[in-house]
C-alpha positions in Angstrom: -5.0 -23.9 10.6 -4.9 -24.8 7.2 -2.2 -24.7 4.8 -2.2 -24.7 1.0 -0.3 -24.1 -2.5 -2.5 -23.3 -5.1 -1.6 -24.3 -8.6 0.3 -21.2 -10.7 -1.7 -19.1 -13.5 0.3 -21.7 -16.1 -1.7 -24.4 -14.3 -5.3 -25.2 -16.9 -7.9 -23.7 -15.4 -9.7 -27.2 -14.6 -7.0 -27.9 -12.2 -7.4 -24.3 -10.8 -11.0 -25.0 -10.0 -10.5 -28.2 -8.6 -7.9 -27.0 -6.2 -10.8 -25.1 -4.8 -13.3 -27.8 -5.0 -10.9 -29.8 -2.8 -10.5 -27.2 -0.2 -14.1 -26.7 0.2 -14.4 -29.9 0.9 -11.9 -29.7 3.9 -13.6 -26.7 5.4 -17.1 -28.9 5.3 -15.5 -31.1 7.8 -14.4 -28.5 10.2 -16.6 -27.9 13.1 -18.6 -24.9 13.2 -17.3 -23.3 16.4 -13.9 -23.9 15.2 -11.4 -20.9 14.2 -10.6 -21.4 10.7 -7.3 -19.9 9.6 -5.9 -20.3 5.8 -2.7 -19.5 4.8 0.0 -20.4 1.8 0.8 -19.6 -1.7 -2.1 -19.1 -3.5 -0.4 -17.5 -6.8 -3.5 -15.2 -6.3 -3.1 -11.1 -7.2 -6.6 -9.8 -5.2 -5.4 -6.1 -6.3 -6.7 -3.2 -4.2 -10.4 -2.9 -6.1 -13.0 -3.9 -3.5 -16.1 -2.4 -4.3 -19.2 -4.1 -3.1 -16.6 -6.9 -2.0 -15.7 -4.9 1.6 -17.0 -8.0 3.6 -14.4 -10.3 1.6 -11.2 -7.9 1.8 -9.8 -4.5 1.9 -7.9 -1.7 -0.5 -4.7 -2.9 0.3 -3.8 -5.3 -1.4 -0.9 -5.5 -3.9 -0.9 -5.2 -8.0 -3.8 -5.7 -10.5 -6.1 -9.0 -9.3 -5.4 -12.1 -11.7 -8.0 -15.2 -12.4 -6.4 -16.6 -9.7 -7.4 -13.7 -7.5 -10.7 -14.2 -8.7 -11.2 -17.6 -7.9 -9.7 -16.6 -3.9 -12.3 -13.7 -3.7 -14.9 -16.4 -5.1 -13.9 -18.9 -2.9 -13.9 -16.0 0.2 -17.2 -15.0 -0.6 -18.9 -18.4 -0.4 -17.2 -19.6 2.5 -17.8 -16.3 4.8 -13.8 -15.5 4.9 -11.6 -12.4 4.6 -8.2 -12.2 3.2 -6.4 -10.6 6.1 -3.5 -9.2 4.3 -5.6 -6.7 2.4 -7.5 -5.2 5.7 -4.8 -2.9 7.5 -1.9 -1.2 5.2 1.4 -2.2 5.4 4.7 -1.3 3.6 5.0 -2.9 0.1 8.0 -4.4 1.1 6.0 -6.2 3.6 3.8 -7.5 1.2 5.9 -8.6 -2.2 6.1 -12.0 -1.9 7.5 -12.5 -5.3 9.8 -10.4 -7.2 10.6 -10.7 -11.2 14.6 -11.5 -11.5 14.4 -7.9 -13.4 12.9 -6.3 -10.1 10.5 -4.7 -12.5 7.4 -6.9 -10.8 6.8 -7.4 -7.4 3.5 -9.8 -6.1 1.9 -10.1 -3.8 1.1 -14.0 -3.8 0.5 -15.2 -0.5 -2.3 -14.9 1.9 -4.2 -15.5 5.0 -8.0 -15.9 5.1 -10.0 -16.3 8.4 -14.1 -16.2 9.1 -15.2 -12.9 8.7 -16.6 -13.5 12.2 -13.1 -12.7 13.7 -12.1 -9.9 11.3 
């Protein structure tokens, strides 16, 4: 199990990428037969759009996707994962992991990802 805290959309976006760039490079040193599981704070909207991205994740997820979202379904894609939270629905209440002090936004910011193998 891996766990992470991606840098916030007010992070530049050369920081952003090389969060990734880092990660990749800790799942090139796990074993292939090993179960990889990723979880945190990703500040990452994936939205509920998943056209030609079913492999990657499902329609319910929460909100519009951000570049942050982006880079997640990116990263998914080349790395054979699935973000888990978007697969099955759920309550949004279940899913906000953020809420605006107004209680006008609500985000859904955290996820877990695991090979699509054990989707």
């Amino acid at each position: 199990m891996i766990q992470w805290y991606a840098p916030t959309m007010v992070a530049k976006e050369d920081k952003r990428q090389e969060f990734y760039v880092q990660l990749s490079e800790v799942l090139r040193k796990q074993k292939k037969r090993d179960i990889i599981i990723l979880r945190g704070d990703l500040n990452a909207k994936v939205g509920q759009e998943n056209e030609g991205l079913e492999h990657i994740m499902g329609r319910h997820g929460l909100g519009e996707t951000n570049e942050n979202g982006q880079h997640l379904v990116d990263f998914c894609t080349r790395h054979d994962l699935v973000i888990g939270g978007t697969i099955f629905p759920h309550k949004d209440c279940h899913k906000v992991m953020w809420v605006s002090p107004d209680h006008k936004i609500e985000n859904q910011t955290d996820h877990v990802a695991t090979g699509r193998k054990w989707r």
